[in-house]
Backbone as CSV, one residue per row, in Angstrom:
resi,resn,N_x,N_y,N_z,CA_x,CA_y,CA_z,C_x,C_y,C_z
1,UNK,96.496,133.814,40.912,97.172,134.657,39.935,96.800,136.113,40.167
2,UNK,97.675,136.662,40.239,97.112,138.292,40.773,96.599,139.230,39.406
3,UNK,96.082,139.854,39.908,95.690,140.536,38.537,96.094,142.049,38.915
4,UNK,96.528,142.825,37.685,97.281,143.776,37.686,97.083,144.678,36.317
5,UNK,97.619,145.420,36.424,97.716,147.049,35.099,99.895,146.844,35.134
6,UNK,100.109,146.775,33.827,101.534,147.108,33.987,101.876,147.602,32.748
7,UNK,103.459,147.457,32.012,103.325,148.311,30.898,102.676,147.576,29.671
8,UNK,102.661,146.068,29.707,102.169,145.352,28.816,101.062,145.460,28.536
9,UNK,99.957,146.070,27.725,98.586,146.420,28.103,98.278,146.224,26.499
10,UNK,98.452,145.330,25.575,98.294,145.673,24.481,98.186,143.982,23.965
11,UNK,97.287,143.638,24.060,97.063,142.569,24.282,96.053,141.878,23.179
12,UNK,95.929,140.625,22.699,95.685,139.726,21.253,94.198,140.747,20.689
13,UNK,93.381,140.612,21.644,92.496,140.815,21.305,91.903,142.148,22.116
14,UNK,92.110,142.503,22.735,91.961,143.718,23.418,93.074,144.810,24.170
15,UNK,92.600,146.044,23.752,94.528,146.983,24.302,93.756,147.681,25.357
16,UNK,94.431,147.748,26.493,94.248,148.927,27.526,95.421,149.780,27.470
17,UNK,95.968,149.659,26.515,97.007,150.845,26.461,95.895,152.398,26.985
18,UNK,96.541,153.178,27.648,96.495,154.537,27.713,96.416,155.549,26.053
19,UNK,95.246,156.024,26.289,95.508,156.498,24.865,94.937,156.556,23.279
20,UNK,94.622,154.666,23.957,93.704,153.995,22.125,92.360,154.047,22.245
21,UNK,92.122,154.854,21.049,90.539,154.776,20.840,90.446,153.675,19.843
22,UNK,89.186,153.877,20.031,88.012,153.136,18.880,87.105,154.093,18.461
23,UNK,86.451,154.207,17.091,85.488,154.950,17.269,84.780,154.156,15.916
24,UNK,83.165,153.812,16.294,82.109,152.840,15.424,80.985,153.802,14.602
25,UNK,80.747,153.400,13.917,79.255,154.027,12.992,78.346,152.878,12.700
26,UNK,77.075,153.192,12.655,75.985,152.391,12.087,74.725,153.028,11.925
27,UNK,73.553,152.085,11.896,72.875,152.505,11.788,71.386,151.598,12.387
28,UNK,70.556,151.857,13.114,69.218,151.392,13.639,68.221,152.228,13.393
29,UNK,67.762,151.117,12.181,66.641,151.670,11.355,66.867,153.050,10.682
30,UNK,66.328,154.382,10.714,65.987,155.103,10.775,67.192,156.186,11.285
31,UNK,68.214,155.795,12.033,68.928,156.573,12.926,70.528,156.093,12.757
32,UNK,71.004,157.185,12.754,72.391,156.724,12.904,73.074,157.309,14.054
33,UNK,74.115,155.770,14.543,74.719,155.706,15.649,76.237,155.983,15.897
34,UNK,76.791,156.157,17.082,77.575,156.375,17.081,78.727,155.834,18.012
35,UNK,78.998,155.542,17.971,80.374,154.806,19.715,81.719,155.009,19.374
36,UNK,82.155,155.983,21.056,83.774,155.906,20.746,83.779,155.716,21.786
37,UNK,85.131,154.712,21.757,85.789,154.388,23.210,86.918,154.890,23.266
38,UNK,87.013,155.097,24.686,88.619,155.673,25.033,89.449,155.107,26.235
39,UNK,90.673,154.048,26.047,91.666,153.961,26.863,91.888,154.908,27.992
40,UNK,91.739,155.617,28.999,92.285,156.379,29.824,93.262,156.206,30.641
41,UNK,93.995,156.838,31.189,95.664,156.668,31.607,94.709,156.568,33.234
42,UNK,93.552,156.921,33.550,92.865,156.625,34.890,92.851,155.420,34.935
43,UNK,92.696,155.135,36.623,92.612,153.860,36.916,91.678,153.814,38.360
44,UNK,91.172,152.326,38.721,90.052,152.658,39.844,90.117,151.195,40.456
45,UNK,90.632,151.507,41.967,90.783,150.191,42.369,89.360,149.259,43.359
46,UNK,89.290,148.578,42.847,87.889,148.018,43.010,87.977,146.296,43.796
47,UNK,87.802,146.254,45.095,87.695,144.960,45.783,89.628,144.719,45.876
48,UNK,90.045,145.750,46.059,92.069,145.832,46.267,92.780,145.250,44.698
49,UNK,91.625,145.538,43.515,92.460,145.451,42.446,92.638,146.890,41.631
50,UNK,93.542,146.893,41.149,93.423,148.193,40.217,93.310,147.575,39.014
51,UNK,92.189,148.916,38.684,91.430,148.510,37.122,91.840,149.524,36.441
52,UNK,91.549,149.537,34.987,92.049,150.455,34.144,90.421,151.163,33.707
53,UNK,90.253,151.911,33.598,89.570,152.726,33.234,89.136,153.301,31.783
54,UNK,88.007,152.495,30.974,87.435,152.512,29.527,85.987,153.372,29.686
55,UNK,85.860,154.351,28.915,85.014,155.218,28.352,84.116,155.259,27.438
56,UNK,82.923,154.621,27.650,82.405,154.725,26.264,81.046,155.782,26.155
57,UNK,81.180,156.560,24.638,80.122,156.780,24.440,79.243,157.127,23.420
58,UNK,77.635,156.719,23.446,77.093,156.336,22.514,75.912,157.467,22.103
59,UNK,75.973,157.745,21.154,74.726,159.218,20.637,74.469,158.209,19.318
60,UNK,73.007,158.690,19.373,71.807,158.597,17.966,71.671,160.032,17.582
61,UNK,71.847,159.961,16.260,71.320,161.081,15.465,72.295,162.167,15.862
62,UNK,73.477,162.440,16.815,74.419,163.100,17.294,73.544,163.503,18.554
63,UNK,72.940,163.006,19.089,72.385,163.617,20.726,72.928,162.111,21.359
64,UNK,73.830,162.623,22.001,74.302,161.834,23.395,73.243,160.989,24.116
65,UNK,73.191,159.676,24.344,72.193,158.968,25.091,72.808,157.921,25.857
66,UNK,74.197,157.836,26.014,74.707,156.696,27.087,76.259,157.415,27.147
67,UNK,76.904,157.461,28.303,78.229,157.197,28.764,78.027,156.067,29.793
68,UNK,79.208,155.742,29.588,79.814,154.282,30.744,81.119,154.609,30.991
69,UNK,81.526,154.380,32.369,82.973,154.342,32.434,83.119,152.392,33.284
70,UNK,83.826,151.662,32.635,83.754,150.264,32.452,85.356,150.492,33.010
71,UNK,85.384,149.375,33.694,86.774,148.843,34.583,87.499,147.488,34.423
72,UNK,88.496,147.249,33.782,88.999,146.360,33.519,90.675,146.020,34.465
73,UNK,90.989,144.329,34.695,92.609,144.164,34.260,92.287,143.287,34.523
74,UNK,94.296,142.650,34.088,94.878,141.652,33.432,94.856,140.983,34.282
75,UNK,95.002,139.311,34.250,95.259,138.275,35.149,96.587,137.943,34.591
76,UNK,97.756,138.165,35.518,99.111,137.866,34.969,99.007,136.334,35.794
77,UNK,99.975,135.053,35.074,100.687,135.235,34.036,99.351,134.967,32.726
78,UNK,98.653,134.720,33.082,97.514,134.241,31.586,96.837,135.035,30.865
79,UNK,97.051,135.633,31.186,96.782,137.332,30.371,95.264,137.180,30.085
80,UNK,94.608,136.959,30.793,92.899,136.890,30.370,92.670,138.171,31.020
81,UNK,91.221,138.973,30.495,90.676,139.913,31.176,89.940,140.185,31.753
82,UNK,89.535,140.422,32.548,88.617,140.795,34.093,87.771,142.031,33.714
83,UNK,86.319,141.734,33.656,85.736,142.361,34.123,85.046,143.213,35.281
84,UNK,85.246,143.950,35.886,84.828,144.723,37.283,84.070,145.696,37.280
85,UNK,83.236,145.701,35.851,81.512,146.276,36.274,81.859,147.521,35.518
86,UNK,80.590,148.585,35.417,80.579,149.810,34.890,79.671,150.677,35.689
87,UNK,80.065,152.364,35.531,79.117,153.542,36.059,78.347,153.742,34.652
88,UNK,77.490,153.756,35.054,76.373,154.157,33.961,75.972,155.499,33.461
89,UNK,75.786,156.293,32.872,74.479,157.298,32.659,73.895,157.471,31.770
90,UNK,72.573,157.422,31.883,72.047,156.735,30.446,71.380,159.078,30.278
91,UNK,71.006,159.046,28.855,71.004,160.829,28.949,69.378,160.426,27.745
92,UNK,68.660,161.803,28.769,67.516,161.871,27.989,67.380,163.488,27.580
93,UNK,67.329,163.708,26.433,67.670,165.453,26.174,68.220,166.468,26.703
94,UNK,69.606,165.855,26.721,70.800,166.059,27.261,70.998,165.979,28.657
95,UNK,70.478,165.303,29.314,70.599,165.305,31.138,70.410,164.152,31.019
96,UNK,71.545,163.401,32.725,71.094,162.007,33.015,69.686,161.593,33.363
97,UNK,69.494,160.531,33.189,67.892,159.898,33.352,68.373,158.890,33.938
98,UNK,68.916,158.669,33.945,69.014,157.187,35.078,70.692,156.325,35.159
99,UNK,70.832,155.244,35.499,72.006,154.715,35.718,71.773,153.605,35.667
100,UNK,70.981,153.090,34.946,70.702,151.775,34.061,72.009,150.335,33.554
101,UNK,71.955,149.988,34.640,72.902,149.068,34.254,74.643,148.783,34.982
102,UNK,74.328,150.260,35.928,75.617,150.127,36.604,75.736,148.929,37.637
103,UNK,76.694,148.053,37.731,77.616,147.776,38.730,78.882,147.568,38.894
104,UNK,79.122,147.382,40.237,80.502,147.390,40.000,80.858,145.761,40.720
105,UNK,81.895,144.976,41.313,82.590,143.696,41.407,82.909,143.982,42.896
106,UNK,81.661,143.831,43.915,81.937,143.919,45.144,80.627,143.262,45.717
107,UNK,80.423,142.837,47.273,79.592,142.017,47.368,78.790,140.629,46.718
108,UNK,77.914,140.863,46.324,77.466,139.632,45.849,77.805,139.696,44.049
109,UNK,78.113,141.018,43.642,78.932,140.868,42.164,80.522,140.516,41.893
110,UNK,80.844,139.677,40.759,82.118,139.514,40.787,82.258,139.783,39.846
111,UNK,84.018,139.631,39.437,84.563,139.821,38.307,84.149,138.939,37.174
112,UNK,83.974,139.492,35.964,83.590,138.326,34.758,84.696,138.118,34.231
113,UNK,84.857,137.362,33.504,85.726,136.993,32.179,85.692,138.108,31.266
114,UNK,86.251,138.862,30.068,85.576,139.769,29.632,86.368,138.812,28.037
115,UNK,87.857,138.589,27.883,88.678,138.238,26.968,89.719,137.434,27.521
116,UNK,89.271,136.050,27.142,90.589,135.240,27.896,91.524,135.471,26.638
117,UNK,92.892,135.052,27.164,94.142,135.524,26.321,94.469,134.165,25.183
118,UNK,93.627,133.241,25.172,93.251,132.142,24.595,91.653,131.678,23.898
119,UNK,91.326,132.408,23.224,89.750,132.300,22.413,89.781,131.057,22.033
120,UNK,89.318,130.112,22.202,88.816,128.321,22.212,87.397,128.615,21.929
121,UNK,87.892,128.091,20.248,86.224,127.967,19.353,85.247,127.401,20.628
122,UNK,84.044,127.755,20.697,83.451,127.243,21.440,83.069,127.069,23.211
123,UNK,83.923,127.908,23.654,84.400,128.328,24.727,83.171,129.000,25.447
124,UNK,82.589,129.240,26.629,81.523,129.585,27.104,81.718,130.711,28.160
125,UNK,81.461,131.437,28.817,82.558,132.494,30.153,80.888,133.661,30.496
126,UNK,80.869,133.711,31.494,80.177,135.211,32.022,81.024,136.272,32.056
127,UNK,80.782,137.359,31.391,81.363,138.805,31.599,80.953,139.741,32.418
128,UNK,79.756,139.054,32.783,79.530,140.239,33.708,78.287,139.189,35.098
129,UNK,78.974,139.004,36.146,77.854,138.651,37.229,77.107,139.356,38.208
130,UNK,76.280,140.007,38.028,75.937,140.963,38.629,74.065,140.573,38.482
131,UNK,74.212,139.385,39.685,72.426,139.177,39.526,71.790,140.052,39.881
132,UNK,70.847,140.215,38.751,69.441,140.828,38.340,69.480,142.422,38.046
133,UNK,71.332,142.558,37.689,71.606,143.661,37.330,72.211,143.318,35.919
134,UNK,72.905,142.683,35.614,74.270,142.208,34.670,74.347,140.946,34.372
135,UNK,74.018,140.141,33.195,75.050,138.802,33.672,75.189,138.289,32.466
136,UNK,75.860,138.936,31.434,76.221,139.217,29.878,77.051,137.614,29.829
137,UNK,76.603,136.609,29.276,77.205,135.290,28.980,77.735,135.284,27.611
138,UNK,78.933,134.555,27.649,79.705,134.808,25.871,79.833,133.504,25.843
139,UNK,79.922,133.250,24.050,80.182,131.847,23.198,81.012,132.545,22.129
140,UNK,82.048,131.955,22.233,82.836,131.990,21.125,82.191,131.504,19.795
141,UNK,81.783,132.177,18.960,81.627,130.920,17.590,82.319,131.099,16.602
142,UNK,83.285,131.717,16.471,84.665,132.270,15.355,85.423,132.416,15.931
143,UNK,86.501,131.883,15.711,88.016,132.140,15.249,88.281,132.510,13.973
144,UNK,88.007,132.447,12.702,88.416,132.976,11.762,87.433,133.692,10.864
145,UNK,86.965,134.491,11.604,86.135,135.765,10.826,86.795,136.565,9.489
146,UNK,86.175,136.544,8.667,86.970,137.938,8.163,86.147,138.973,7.966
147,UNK,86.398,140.161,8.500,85.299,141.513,8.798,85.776,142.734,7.990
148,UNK,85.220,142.916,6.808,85.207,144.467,6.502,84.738,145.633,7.267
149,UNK,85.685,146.664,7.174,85.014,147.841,8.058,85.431,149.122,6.967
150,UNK,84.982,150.117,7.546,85.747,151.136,6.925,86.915,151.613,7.428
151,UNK,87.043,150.667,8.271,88.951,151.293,8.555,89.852,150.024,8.606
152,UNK,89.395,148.861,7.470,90.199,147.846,6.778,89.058,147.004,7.410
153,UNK,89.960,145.616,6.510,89.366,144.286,6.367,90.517,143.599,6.856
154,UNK,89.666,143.106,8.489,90.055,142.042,9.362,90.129,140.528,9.156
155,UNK,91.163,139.935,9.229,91.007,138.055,9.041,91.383,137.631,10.978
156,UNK,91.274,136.208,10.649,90.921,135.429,11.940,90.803,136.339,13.103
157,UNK,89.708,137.112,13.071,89.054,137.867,13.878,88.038,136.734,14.930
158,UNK,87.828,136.847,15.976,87.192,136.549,16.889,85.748,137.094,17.131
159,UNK,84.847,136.164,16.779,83.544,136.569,16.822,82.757,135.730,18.171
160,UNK,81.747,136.443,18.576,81.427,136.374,20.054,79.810,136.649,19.605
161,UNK,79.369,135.420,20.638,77.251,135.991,21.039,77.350,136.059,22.194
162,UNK,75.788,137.305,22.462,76.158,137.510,23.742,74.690,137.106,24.291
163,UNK,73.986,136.753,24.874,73.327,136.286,25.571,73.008,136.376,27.165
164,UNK,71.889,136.866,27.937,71.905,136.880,29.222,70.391,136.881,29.727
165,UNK,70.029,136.105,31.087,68.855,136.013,31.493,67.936,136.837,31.577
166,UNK,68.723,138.061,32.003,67.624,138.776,32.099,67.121,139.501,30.811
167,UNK,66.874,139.006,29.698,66.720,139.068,28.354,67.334,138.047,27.634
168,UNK,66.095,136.838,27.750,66.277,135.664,27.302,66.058,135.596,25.547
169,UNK,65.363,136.482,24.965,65.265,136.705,23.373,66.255,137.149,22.803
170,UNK,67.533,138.077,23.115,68.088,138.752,22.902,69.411,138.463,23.171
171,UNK,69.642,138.394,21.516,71.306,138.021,20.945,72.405,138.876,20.350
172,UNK,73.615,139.575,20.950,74.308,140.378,20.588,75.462,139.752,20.019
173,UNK,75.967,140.380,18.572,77.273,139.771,18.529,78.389,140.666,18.117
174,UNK,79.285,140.655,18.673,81.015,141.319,18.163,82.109,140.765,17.789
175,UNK,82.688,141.041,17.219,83.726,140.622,16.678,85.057,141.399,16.720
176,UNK,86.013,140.352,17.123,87.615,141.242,18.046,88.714,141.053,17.021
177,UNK,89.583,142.127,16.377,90.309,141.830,15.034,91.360,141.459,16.274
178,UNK,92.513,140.842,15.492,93.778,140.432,15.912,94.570,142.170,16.035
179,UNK,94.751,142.343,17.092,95.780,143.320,17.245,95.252,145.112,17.226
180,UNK,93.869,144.531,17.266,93.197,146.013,16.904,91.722,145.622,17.982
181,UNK,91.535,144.753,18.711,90.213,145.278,19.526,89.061,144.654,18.879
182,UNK,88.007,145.587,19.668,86.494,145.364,19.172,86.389,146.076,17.437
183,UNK,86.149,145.250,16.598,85.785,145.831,15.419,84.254,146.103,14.671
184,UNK,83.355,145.231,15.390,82.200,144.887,15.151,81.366,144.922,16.759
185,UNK,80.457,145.923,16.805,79.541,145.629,17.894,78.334,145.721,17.459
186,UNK,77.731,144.570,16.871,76.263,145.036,16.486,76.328,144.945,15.535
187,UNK,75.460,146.090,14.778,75.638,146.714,13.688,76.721,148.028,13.759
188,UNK,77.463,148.452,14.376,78.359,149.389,14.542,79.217,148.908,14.214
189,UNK,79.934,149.500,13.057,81.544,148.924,12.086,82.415,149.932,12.927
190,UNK,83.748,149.503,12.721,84.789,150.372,13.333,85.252,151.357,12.190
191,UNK,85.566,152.034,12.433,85.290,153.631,11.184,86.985,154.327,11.678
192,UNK,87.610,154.050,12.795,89.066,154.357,13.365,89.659,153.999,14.807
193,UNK,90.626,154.150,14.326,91.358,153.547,15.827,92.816,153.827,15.558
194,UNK,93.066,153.400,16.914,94.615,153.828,17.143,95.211,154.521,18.260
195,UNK,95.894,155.458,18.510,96.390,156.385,19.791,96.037,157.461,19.568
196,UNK,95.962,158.661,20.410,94.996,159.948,20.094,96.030,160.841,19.487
């Protein structure tokens, strides 16, 4: 099944439309956080696929401490989504400090699963394979979430743990509204969204 970017990009649980943000608030401990993502009309072809090009970035207390630019597409006809790795820069008083976490879906890394176009309670998938760099494992355990945020209250939302070896203690979970994306990462609520 080839995988591809076309105009259809707007998809159950996740949009690569050109354009749509997200943007999250929370709070750890003491500090409040911040994450916006951004759709970009860029694209980056990686192992002869073209990926679409997602932006994220994350400040405590309003000082910047992570950008990622993360690479995604579609598997037509099944519309699941492909993961193909991220550039990292992680920022320590205001300058990069490192690149913590980058790869990309070449050599001995491949593409993960990121959102099949079919969420099956219970369902198991790697998002990210990238040994002894990456290897973010998902479990479905919701299909019918319902999630307050401050930019509405989501039903049969898709909730996800995330789990991976190389941090065997450590359990992340999000939750994907119907027709609107990531709504829940963490403790980070979705606060807006939409096209810019």
């Amino acid at each position: 099944m080839p995988l591809v970017l076309d105009g259809e990009q707007r998809l159950q649980y996740f949009i690569l439309e050109p354009g749509y943000q997200l943007v999250f608030e929370g709070h750890e401990g003491n500090n409040a956080l911040r994450l916006e993502i951004n759709v970009l009309a860029e694209t980056r072809t990686i192992g002869g696929v073209e990926t679409r090009v997602i932006v994220e970035k994350e400040s405590r207390n309003g000082e910047l401490i992570e950008v990622s630019r993360n690479f995604f597409a579609v598997c037509r006809p099944s519309n699941d989504i492909f993961y193909f790795g991220e550039d990292v820069d992680m920022y320590k008083g205001g300058k990069v400090s490192s690149h913590e976490g980058s790869w990309i879906a070449e050599g001995s890394a491949k593409p993960g699963l990121f959102m099949p176009s079919r969420t099956l309670l219970g369902a198991r998938f790697y998002q990210e394979i990238a040994p002894g760099v990456a290897m973010d494992r998902v479990e479905i355990t919701s299909d019918s979430e319902v999630l307050k945020t401050p930019a509405g209250e989501f039903r049969d939302s898709v909730k996800s743990e995330e789990t991976t070896p190389l941090e065997p203690k450590v359990k992340d979970y999000k939750v994907f509204a119907r027709g609107i994306g990531l709504a829940r990462d963490g403790d980070l609520l979705l606060t807006k969204y939409g096209k810019q």
